[in-house]
N, C-alpha and C positions, 0 to 999 in steps of 0.2 A: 274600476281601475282602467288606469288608460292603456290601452293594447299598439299593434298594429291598423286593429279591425277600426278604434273607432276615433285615431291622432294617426290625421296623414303627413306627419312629421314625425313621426314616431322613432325613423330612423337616423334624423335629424340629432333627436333627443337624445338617442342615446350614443351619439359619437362625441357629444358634449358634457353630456355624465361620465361618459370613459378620456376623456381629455382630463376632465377634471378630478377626477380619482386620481388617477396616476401622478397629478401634480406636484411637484414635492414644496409647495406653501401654505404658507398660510389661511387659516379660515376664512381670514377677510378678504383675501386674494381670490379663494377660489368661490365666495360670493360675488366678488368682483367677475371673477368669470363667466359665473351663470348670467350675471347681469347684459353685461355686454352681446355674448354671443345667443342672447335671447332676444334683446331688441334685433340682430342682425338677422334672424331668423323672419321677425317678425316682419321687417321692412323689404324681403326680399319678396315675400308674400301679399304685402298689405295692397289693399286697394288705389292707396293714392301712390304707390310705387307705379307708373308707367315702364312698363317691360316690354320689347320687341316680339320675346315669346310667349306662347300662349301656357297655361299649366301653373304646376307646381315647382317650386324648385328648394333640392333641397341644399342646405348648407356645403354641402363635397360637391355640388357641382358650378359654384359661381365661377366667375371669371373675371380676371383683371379690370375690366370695364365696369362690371359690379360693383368691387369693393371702391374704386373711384368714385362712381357716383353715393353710396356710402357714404364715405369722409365730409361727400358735398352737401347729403343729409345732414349730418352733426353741424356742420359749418350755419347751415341753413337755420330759420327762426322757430323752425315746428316740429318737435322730432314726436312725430303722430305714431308711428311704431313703438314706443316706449312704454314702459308699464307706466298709471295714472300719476304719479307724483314726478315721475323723471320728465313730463310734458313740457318743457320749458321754453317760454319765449325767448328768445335771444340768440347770438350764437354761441354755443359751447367755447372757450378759452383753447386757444393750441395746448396748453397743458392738458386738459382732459380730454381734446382729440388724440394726443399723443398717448396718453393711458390708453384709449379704447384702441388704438389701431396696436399697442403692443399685445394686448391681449388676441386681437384677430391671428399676429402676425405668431404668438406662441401656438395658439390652434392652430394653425396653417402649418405650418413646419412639425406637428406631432404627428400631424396626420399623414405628412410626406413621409416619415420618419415609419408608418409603419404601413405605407403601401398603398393606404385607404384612397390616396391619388398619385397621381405622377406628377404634377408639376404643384407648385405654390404659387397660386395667384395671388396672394398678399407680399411676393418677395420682391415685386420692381416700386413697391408705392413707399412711400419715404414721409417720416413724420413732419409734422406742422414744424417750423422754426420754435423754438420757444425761448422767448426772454426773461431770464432769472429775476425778479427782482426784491431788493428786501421786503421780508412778510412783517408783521406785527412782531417787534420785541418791545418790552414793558423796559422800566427805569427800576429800579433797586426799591424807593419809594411805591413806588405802582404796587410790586410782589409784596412785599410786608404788605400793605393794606389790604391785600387780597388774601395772608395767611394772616389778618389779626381780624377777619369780617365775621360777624355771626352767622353762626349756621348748625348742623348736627354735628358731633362726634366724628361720624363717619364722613362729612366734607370736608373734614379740618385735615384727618388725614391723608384726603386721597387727593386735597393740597399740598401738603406739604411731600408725599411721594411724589407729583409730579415735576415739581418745583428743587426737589433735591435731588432726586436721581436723574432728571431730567428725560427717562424711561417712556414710552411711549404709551398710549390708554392700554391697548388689551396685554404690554407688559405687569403693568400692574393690576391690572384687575384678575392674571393670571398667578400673582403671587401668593404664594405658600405663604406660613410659620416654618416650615422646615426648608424655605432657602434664604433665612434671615438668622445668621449668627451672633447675638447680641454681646457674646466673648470676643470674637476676633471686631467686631463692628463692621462685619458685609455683609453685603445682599448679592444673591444669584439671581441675575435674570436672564431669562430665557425668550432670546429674540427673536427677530424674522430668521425664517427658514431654519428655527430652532437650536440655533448658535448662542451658547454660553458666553455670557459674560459676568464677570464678579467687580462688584467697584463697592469703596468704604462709605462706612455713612457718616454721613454729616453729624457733627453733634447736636443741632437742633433738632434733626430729624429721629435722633436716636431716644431723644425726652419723650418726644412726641407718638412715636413708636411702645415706647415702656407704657407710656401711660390710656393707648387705644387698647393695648394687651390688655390689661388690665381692666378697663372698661369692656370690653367684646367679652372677658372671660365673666363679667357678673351679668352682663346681655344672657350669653347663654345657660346659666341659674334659672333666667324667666322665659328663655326662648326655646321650644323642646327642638326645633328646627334646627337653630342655630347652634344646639349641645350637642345634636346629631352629628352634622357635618363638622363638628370639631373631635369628633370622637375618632375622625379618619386621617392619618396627615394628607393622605393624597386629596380630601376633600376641606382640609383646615385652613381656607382661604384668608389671609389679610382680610381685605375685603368681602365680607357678605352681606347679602339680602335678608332680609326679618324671616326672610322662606328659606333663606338658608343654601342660598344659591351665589356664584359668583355674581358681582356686581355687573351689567352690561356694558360696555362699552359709552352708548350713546347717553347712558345717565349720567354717566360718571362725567362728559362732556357738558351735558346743562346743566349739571349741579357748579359745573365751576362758570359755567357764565353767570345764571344769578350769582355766585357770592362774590362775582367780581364790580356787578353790577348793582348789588347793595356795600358794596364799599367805593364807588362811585369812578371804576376803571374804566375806557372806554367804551361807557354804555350810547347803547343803540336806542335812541328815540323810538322808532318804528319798527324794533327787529321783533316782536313777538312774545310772549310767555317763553318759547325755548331758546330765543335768540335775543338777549337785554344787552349783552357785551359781546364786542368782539374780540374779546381773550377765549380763546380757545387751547386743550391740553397743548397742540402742537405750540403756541406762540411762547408757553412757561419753556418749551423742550429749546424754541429759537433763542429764547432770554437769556436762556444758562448760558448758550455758546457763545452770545454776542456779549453779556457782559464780562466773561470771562477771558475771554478775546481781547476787550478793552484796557482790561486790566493785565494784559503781556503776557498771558500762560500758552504755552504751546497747545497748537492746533493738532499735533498729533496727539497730546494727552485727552484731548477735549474730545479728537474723534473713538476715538477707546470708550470712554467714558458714554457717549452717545450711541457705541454700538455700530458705528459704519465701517463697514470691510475696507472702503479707501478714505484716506482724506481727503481725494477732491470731490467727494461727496459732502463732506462739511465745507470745504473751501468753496462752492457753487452753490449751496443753497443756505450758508448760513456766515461764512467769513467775508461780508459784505463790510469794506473798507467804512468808518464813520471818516466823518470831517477831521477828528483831533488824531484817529488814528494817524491819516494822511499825513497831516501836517508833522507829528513827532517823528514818521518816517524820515521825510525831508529834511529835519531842522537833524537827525541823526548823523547824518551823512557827512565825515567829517575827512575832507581832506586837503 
């Protein structure tokens, strides 16, 4: 077990497990945090880090000029501090520099916040500029060939959830039978930082729903697993594993690039067995708002529906003006 005696970071460690306890986000969030303030740990120490001082140093005692040269790591082509897959040539994107320094900069401020220093050396460093621009949305054409592709049961549906609720991955992988009314036709989902939202379902998605019940329910006839976890509502997932487990996150993401990539959507030449297409869950979530958008629906029903606490949250990352938009603007304007 690792102590004080034989992790001379030790105390490192555990101002970073108590940051992260206390956080009030999400799992992926607060994996996110581990991540981060662990390369940051790691680069403060590492060999090819050149330091003025001699020692160890631990996380509470950096200093502005620290976390600067930091940033200019990330910037940089080699991040040699980082665990083996995050090793990446290139320079990291101001979006993900700007991810990683909010996370330094919520540590930084917790820790002022309970005394553990007195000043916050991440408080005068200022994120990367970042330029919005539109991500991948599909055509109406595109989504059908992606919900009529072959594949299991359980791809079909967890296409047509992401594509109808437009709900994010671990909302739906997170969903019940008991927050799915098939009287009233909604669904409860349960968001970031665990804020309710309730929106109707679709009718295509309510066929398709009737008829995964119904299959999942003769699944668990031959799956003693899968009878289990239906036996519980707290454990009666939408979505499970043949073990009888919530679906993960990251499968639920390659299962929807191949089947977008066997129905011939923006597949990637060279992207890999988990990477054929670059349709990903988020890009069905950007489709919903942008076609929906095109077609004249307000952007405030659309940010509801998406779950954002403002809408210039959907206005900057997904009300990205088309060409026809533009111009029916203009051609509107009557005076």
């Amino acid at each position: 077990m690792t102590s004080a005696t034989t992790d001379p970071f030790y105390a490192s460690r555990l101002l970073i497990a108590e940051f992260v306890g206390q956080a009030d986000v999400t799992a992926a969030t607060r994996t996110k945090y581990r991540a981060h303030l662990g390369e940051l740990l790691a680069w403060l120490n590492h060999p090819n880090t050149s330091r003025r001082e001699a020692g160890l140093l631990q996380i509470a005692d950096v200093s502005p000029a620290d976390l600067h040269r930091y940033m200019a790591y990330l910037r940089g082509g080699d991040r040699f501090a980082a665990i083996e897959h995050h090793r990446v040539r290139g320079e990291l994107s101001p979006s993900a520099r700007k991810n990683i320094l909010s996370s330094i900069h919520s540590f930084y401020r917790y820790l002022s916040a309970v005394r553990v220093i007195v000043v916050d050396p991440s408080a005068l460093i200022k994120p990367p500029r970042v330029q919005h621009r539109p991500g991948l949305a599909l055509t109406a054409d595109e989504v059908r060939r992606i919900l009529d592709a072959h594949g299991t049961p359980r791809e079909r549906i967890q296409a047509y959830l992401l594509t109808y609720t437009a709900a994010r991955t671990d909302e739906i992988r997170r969903l019940r039978w008991q927050d799915i009314d098939f009287a009233k036709a909604t669904i409860t989902i349960s968001g970031k930082y665990d804020k309710i939202r309730h929106i109707d379902i679709h009718p295509r998605l309510m066929t398709e729903l009737r008829r995964w019940y119904i299959w999942q329910d003769e699944e668990a006839n031959r799956n003693a697993a899968i009878r289990a976890a239906k036996a519980h509502s707290e454990q009666d997932y939408v979505l499970l594993t043949s073990t009888g487990q919530p679906v993960p996150t990251g499968l639920i993401a390659r299962q929807l690039k191949n089947r977008a990539a066997r129905a011939g959507v923006h597949v990637r030449e060279n992207g890999g067995r988990d990477n054929r297409s670059a349709v990903s869950p988020h890009a069905l979530r950007r489709t919903f708002a942008t076609l929906l958008l095109d077609q004249g629906h307000h952007i405030d029903a659309i940010a509801d529906v998406l779950g954002h606490a403002s809408v210039d949250t959907t206005r900057r990352h997904y009300a990205f003006a088309s060409t026809a938009r533009r111009r029916d603007t203009i051609h509107a304007y009557n005076v």
